[in-house]
N, C-alpha and C positions, 0 to 999 in steps of 0.2 A: 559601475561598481568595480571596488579593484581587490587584487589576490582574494580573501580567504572568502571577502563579502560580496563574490560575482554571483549574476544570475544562476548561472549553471551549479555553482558550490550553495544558492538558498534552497534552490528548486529540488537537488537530489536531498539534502536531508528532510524535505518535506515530504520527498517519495520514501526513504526511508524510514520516517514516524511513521508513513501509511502502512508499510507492510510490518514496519512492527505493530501498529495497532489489530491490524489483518493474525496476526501470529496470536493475541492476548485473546485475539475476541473470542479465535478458534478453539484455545485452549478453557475456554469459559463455557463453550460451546459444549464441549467435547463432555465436561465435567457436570454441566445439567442432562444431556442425554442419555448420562451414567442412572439418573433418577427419574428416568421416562418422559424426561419433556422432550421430544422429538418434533413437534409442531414448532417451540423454537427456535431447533435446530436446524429446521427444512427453511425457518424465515431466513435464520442466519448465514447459510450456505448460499443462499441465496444475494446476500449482499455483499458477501465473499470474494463471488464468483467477479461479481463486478467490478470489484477493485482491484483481483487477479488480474480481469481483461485490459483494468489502463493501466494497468503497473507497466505492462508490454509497451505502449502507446508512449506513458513518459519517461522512459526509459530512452524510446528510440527518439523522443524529443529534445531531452538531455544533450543524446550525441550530439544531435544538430548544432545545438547551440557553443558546446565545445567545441565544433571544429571551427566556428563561427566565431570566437573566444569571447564567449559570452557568457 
């Protein structure tokens, strides 16, 4: 793949849908716990957290690939 359509340039904006999706879900979250659904919100934080953890992981997979020019 070459300039705009390299691996590394599909991969980040796939991590960044992720944590904008991360950002929506939060904000959806936030606004039913406002109305006591907190058992939601313990599922939701929950799936959160996880996508928080590989945001980190392909992030640092990213670089790799960048200096790799992939």
């Amino acid at each position: 793949m070459s300039g705009k359509y390299s691996l590394s340039d599909l991969l980040e904006r796939m991590c960044e849908n992720q944590l904008a999706l991360e950002e929506a879900l939060m904000e959806l979250t936030l606004e039913r716990e406002k109305h006591g659904l907190s058992d939601a919100g313990n599922n939701v934080r929950g799936a959160l957290f996880v996508i928080g953890e590989n945001a980190g992981f392909i992030k640092q997979g990213l670089a790799k690939l960048r200096t790799n020019g992939l």
